[in-house]
N, C-alpha and C positions, 0 to 999 in steps of 0.2 A: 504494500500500500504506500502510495507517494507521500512524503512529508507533510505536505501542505493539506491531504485529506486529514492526514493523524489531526492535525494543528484542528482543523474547522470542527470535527467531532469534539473534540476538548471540548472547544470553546462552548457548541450548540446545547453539550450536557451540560455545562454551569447553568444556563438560563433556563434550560428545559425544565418544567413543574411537575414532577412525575405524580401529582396530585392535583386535584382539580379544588383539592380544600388541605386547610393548615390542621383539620383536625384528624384522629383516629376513627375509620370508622370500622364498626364491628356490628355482629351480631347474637344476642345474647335471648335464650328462651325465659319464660317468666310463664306462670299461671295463670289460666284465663283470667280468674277474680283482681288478679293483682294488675294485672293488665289493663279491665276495666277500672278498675280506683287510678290507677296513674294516667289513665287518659282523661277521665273527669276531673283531676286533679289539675291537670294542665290546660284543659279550656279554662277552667273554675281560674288558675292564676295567671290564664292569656301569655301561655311559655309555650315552647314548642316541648315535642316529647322529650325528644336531645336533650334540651336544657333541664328540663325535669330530672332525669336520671344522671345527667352530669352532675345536680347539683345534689340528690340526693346519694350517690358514690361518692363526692366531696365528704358533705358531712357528716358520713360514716368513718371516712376514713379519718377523717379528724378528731373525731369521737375515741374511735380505736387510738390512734395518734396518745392524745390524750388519759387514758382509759392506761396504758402501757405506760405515760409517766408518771401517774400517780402510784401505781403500783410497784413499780420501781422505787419510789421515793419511800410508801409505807417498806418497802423490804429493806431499807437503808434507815430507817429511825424506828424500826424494830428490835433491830441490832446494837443501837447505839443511843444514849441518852440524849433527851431533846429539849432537854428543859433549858431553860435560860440561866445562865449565870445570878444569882444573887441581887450583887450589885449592878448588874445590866438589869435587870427586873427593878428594881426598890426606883432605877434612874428614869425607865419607859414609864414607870409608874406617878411619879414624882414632872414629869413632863406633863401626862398627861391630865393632871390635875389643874394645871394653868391654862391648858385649853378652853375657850369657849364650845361648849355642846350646845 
C-alpha cells in the first residue's frame, strides 16, 4: 500500500465517529410489572426511559458507593476507641456554650 494511502486512513480514522452517540448503548431484560412502573414513571416525570434508568443505576450505585463507606468506617471504630479526648471534649463543649442556638 503506497505511503500517502497509509497517511489518508490515519488521518480519516481520527475524525471518523465510530458512534452515532457519546453514550453506551445496551440492552438489558427487566419484568413486565417493572417495566410498566418505569415507563409511567417517566411520562409521570416527562424523562425519557434512558434517562430514567440512567438515573436510577446512578443512585444505586451511589447508594452502594456509600453503603460500602460507612461500613468500612463502622469496621475501623469497632476496633478502635472513638471517643474524644477529654480535654478536646470539656473545649467542643465549653465553645459551644457561647454559641447563639
Amino acid at each position: 500500500m503506497g505511503g500517502w494511502l497509509l497517511r489518508f486512513i490515519a488521518r480519516s480514522d481520527q475524525r471518523y465517529n465510530r458512534s452515532y452517540t457519546i453514550f453506551m448503548k445496551t440492552a438489558v431484560s427487566v419484568p413486565d410489572e417493572l417495566f410498566r412502573l418505569a415507563e409511567a414513571e417517566a411520562k409521570k416525570l416527562r424523562v425519557s426511559r434512558s434517562k430514567l434508568y440512567a438515573t436510577a443505576l446512578e443512585e444505586y450505585l451511589d447508594r452502594k458507593r456509600s453503603k460500602s463507606i460507612t461500613e468500612r468506617l463502622n469496621a475501623v471504630y469497632s476496633k478502635q476507641d472513638s471517643k474524644l479526648d477529654p480535654a478536646l471534649e470539656r473545649m467542643m463543649f465549653e465553645t459551644w456554650r457561647k454559641e447563639r442556638w
